[in-house]
C-alpha positions as CSV (number, residue, x, y, z in Angstrom):
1,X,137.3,-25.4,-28.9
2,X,136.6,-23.0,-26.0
3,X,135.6,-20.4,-27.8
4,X,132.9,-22.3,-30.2
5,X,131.6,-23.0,-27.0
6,X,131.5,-19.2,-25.7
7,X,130.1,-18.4,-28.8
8,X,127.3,-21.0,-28.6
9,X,126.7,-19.9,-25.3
10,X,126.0,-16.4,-25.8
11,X,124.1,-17.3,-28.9
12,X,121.7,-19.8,-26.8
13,X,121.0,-16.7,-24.5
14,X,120.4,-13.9,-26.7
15,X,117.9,-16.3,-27.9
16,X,116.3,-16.8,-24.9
17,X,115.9,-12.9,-24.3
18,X,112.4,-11.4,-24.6
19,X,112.4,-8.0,-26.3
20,X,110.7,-5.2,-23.7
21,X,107.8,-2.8,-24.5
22,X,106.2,-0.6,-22.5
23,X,102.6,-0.9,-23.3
24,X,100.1,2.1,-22.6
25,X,97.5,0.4,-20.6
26,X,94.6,1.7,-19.4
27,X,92.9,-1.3,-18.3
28,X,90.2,-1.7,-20.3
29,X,89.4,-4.9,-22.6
30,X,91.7,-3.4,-25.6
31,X,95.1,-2.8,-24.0
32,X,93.9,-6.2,-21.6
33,X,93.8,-8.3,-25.2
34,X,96.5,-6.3,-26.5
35,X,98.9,-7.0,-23.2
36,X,97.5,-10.6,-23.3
37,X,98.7,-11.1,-27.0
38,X,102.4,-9.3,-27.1
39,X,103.2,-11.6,-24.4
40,X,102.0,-14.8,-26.2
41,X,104.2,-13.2,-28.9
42,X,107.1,-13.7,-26.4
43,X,107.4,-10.1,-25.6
44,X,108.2,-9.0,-22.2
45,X,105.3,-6.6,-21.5
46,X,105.8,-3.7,-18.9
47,X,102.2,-1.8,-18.4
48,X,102.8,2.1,-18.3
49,X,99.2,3.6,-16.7
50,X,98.5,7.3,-16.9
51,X,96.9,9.2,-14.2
52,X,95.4,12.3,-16.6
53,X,92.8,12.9,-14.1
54,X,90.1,10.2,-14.6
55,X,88.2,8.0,-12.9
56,X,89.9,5.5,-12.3
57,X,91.0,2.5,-10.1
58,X,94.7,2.5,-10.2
59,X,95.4,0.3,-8.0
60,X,92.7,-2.9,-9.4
61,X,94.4,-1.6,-13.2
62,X,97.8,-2.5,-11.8
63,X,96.6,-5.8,-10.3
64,X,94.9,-6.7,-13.5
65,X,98.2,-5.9,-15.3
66,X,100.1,-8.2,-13.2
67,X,97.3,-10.8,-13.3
68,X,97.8,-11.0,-17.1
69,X,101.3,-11.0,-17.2
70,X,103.2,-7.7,-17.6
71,X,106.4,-8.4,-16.0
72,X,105.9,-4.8,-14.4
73,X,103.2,-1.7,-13.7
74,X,104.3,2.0,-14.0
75,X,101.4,3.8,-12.8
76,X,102.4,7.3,-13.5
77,X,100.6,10.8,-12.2
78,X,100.9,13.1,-14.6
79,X,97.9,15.2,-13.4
80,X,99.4,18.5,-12.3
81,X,102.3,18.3,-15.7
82,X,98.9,17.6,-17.6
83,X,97.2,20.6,-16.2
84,X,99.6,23.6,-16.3
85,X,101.8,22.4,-19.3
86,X,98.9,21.1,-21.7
87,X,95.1,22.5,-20.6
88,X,96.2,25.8,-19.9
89,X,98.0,26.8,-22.5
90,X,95.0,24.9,-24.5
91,X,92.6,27.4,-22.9
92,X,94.7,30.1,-23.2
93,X,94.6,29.3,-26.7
94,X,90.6,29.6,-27.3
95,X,92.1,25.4,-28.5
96,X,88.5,23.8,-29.1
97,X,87.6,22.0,-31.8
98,X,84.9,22.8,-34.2
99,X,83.9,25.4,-31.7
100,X,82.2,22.8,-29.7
101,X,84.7,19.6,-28.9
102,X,87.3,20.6,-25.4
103,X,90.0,18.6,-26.6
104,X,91.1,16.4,-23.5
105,X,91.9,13.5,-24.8
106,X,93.7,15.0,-28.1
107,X,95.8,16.9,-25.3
108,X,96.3,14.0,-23.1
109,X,98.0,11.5,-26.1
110,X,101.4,13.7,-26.8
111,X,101.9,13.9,-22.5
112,X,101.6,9.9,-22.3
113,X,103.5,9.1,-25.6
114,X,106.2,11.3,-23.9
115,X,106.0,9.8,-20.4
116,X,105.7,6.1,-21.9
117,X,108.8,7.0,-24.2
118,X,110.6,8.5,-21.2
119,X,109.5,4.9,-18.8
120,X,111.0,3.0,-22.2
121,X,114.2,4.1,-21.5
122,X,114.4,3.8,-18.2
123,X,113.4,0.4,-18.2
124,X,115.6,-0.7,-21.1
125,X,112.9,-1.3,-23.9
126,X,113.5,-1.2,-27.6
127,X,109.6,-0.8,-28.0
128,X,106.4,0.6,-27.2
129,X,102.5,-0.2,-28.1
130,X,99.8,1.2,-27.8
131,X,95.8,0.3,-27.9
132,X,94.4,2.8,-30.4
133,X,92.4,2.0,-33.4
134,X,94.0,2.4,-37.2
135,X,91.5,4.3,-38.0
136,X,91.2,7.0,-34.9
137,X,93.6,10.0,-34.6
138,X,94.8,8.5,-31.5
139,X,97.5,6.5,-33.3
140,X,98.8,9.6,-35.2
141,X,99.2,11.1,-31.8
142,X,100.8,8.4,-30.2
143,X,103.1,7.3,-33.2
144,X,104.4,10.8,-34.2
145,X,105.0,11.7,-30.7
146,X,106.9,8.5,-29.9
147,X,109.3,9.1,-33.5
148,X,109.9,12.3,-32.3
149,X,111.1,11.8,-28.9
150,X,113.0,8.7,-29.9
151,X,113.8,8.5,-33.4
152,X,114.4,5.0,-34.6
153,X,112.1,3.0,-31.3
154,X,110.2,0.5,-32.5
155,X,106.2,0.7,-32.0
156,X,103.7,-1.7,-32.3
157,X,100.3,-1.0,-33.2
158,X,98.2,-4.1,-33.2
159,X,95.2,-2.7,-34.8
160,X,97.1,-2.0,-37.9
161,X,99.0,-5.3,-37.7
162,X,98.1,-8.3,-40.2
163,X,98.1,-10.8,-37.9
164,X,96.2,-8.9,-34.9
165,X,93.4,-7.8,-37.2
166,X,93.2,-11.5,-38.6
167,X,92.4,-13.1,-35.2
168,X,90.5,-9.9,-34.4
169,X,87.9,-8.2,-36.1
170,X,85.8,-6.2,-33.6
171,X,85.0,-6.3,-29.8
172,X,83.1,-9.9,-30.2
173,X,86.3,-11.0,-30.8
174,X,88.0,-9.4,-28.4
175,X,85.4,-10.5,-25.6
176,X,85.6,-13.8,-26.8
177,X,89.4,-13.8,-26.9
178,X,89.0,-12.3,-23.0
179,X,86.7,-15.2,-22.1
180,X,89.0,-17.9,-23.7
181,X,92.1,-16.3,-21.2
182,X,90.4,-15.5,-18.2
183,X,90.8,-11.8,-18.2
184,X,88.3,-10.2,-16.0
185,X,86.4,-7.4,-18.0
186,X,83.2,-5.1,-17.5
187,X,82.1,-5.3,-21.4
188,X,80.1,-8.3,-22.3
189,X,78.8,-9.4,-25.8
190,X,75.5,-8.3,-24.9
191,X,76.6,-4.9,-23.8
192,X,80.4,-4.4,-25.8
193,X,80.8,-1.4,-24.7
């Protein structure tokens, strides 16, 4: 009798047990509906903001994270390992694309994928998202780099998930969705982006 009881026990809360993922959040209305959503799909959400060298408020990003829910903010500077370990080597390189394009941003995914794989670990989660369209390049470098680091880690990409594209099918949506939940955002239908 005691141990159906232990067993019911531990059964009752491993149910009750949100799986983890560190999100890559930037803030803006995307990964703001995206963080919104994974946690009304019972997902513990833990924001993981890189610091590339943009413009940015850090500080109103993390408060907006926590306003929507994430359970936690990594805002993490990766400025100087971005700079000496990715855009110099790029330069050296003569790395631009159709001999026009400087390739920041390509250069910038592979560095977050492996900072965001690295904060997944720390903090315990089975899982990481990200914001990027299924049809950009983005997701390729986000996906491959996060398989590679940590073979096995489960990623969710809304924008190529069923459901997610169902209730979403372009920024109206999205802005409408924001409106609906109260998440503060600059974009408006008028002026989306």
């Amino acid at each position: 009798m005691i141990f159906y009881h232990t067993i019911n026990f531990t059964i009752k809360n491993k149910k009750e047990m949100k799986e983890k993922v560190v999100l890559a959040y930037s803030g803006g209305l995307d990964t703001s509906v995206i963080l919104k959503w994974l946690i009304e799909k019972n997902y513990e959400v833990i924001a993981f903001v890189a610091d590339v060298g943009q413009k940015e408020d850090f500080d109103e990003c993390r408060r907006k994270a926590l306003l929507l829910g994430a359970s936690k903010v990594i805002v993490s500077d990766l400025r100087k390992e971005f700079i000496e370990d990715y855009v110099f080597k790029a330069i050296m390189a003569n790395a631009v694309y159709e001999d026009r394009y400087l390739l920041g941003t390509a250069l910038a995914r592979p560095l977050i994928a492996k900072k965001q794989t690295e904060a997944a670990t720390a903090e315990g989660a089975d899982a990481v998202a990200h914001g990027a369209t299924g049809k950009g390049n983005d997701q390729v470098r986000f996906e491959l780099c996060y398989y590679a680091l940590k073979p096995g880690i489960k990623v969710i990409s809304p924008w190529k998930d069923k459901e997610f594209l169902d209730a979403f099918k372009g920024r109206t949506d999205l802005l409408k969705y924001a409106a609906e939940k109260k998440i503060p955002v600059k974009a408006s239908i008028d002026k989306p982006y």
